[in-house]
Structure formats: structure tokens, C-alpha cells
VOFITI-943859 format. One record per residue (C-alpha): x, y, z; residue number from 1; residue in three letters. Coordinates in steps of 0.25 Angstrom, whole numbers, padded with zeros to 4 digits. Last residue first. Example, Ala and Ser with C-alpha at 12.3 -4.5 7.8 and 13.67 -1.06 7.14 Angstrom:
<sites>
- east	north	up	pos	code
- 0055	-0004	0029	2	SER;
- 0049	-0018	0031	1	ALA;
</sites>
This chain:
<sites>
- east	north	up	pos	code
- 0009	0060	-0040	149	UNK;
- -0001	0072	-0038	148	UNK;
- -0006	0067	-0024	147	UNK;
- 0007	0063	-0019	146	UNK;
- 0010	0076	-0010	145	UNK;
- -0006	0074	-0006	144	UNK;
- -0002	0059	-0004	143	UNK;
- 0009	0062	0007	142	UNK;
- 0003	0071	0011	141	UNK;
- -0009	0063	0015	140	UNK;
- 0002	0052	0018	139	UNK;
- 0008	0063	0030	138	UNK;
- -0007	0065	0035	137	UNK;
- -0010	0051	0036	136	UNK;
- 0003	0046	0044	135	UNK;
- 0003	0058	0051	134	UNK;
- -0013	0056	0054	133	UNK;
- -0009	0041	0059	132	UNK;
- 0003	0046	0069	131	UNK;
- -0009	0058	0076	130	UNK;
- -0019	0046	0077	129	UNK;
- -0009	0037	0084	128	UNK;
- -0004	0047	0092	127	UNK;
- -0018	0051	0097	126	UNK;
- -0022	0037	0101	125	UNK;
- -0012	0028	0106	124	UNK;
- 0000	0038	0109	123	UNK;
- -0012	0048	0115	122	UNK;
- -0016	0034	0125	121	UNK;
- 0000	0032	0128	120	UNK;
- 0000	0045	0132	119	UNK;
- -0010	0047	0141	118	UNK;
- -0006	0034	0148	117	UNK;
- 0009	0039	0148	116	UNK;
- 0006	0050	0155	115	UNK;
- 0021	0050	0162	114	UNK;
- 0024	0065	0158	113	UNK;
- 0034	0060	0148	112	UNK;
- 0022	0051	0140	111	UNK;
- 0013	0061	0140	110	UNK;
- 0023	0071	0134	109	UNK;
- 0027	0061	0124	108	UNK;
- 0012	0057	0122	107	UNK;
- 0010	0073	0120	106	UNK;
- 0022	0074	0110	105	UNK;
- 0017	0064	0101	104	UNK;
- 0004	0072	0099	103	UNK;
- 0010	0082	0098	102	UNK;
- 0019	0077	0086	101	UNK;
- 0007	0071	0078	100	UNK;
- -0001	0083	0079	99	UNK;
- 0012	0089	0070	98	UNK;
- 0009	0079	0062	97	UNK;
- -0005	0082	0061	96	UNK;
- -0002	0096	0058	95	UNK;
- 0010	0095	0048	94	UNK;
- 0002	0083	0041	93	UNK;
- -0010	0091	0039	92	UNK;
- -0004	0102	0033	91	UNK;
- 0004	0095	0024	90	UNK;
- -0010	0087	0019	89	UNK;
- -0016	0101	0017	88	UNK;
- -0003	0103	0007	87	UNK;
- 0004	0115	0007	86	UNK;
- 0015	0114	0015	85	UNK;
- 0018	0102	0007	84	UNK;
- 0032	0102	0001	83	UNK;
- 0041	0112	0010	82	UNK;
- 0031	0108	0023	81	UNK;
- 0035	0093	0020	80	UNK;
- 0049	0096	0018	79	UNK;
- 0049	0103	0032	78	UNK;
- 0040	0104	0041	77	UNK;
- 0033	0091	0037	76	UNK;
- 0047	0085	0035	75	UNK;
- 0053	0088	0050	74	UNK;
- 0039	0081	0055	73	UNK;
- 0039	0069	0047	72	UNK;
- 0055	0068	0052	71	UNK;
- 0052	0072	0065	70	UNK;
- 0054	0083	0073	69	UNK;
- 0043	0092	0066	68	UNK;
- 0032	0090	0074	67	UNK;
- 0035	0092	0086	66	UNK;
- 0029	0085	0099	65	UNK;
- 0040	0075	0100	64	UNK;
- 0051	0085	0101	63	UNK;
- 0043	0093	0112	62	UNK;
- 0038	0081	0119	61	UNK;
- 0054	0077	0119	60	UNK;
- 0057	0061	0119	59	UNK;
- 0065	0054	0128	58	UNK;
- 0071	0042	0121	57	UNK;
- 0072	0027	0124	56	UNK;
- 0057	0026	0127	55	UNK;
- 0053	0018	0139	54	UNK;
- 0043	0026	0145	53	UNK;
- 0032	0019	0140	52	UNK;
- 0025	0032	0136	51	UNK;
- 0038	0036	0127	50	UNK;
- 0039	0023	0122	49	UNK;
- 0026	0024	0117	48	UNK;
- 0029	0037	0112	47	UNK;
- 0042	0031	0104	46	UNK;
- 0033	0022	0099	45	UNK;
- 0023	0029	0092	44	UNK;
- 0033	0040	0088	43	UNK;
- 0039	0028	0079	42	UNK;
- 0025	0030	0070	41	UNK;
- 0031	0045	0067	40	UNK;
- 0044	0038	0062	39	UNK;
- 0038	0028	0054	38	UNK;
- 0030	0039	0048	37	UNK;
- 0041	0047	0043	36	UNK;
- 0049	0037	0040	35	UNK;
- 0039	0031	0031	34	UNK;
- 0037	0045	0024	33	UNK;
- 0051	0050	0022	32	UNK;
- 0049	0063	0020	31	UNK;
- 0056	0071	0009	30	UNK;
- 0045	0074	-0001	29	UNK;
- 0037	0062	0002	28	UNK;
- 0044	0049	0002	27	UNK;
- 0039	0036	0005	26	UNK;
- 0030	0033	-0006	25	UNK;
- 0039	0029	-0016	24	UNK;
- 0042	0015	-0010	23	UNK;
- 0028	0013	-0007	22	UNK;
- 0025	0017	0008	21	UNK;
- 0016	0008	0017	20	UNK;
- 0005	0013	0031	19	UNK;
- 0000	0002	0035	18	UNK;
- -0016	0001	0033	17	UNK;
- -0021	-0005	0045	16	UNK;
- -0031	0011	0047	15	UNK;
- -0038	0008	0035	14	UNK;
- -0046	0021	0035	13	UNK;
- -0049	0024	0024	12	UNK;
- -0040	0034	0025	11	UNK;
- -0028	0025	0031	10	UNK;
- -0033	0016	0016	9	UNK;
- -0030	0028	0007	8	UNK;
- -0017	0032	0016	7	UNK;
- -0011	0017	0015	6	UNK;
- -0014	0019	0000	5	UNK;
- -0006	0032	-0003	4	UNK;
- 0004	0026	0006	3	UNK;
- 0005	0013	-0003	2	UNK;
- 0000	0000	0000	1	UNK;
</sites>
């Protein structure tokens, strides 16, 4: 399945769908998709390890919170901004990224002021919704940038 045909049936609303690249796929305009998104899906785990208190690294609610420390982020406000500032679908990524981060940054802060319930519950729920709508958002772009292929 191609991402075209992931984001179709994610639409739809075919949630079991993984998310596959085609060799030519991976790549939009200096961001590397998969490693992107792999890298976002690793936050899972490094908040759960957070909340576990077992995590081999002591993270910043500041550095986690932003938005443009990591690679996805340092592309949308960068090559990303240069390419598709005016695309809605560009928009849309920024904003929901940047929710992403927040979102991240309160479990972190949870999780450091020893509320782990709270954030365990956010990490199941709200985390999971935020890391789906980046995925979504970045393949709508994606597609938009596409479109005319």
C-alpha cells in the first residue's frame, strides 16, 4: 500500500491500516518522511519511561514542549515554511504539530511532578490522538504537495 492509499483508508476510517512508503515516496522536499515519524512515534516510549521513572535520560518540559527541536519540527520551520507557507495543509501541520509538543510537555511535566496517573492516562489518550493527527496532517501535505504529480 502506498501512503496515498494508507491516508485513503485512515480517512475512512480504517484505523489497522500501517502506515507503508514506496521507494519514491519518502522524501518530501528535504524531509525525510519515515524518519520523521518514526521519531515522533519514539516519544511514546520515552514518556513511558519517563512515568516509569526508569528513563536513562532527564528530559526538559521546555525542550520537549517545543516544537521546533526535532527533525519534523526543524523542517516545518524551516524547509517546510520556505516550500509550503501557503498551503492550508501547511498550516494545519504547523498548528497540530505544535499541539503535539504541548501535549508531550505536559505528560513530561506530570510525570516529573510524580502524577504519574494523570500522566499515564494524557499518554493513552490525548498523546495518542495528537501523534495520529501529525501523521494525518503531514500526509495531507504530503498529497496536497503531490497533487499535481
Amino acid at each position: 500500500m502506498s501512503i496515498l492509499g494508507w491516508l485513503k483508508g485512515a480517512l475512512a476510517g480504517e484505523t489497522t491500516a500501517k502506515m507503508e512508503f514506496a521507494p519514491n515516496e519518502q522524501h518530501l522536499h528535504g524531509l525525510d518522511m519515515k524518519a520523521a515519524l518514526e521519531a515522533h512515534a519514539a516519544w511514546k516510549a520515552r514518556l513511558e519511561a519517563q512515568i516509569r521513572g526508569d528513563a536513562g535520560e532527564m528530559l526538559s518540559m521546555a525542550t520537549v514542549a517545543a516544537d521546533s527541536n526535532c527533525a519534523l519540527g526543524k523542517w516545518i520551520h524551516g524547509a517546510g515554511k520556505t516550500q509550503f507557507a501557503d498551503y492550508p495543509e501547511y498550516a494545519q501541520l504547523r498548528r497540530i504539530h505544535a499541539d503535539f509538543h504541548i501535549c508531550a510537555g505536559s505528560i513530561l511535566g506530570d510525570a516529573h511532578d510524580g502524577n504519574t496517573e494523570a500522566a499515564a492516562n494524557a499518554l493513552k489518550k490525548d498523546f495518542r490522538h495528537h501523534s495520529d493527527a501529525v501523521q494525518l496532517a503531514l500526509v495531507r501535505l504530503y498529497a496536497k504537495a503531490n497533487e499535481h504529480n
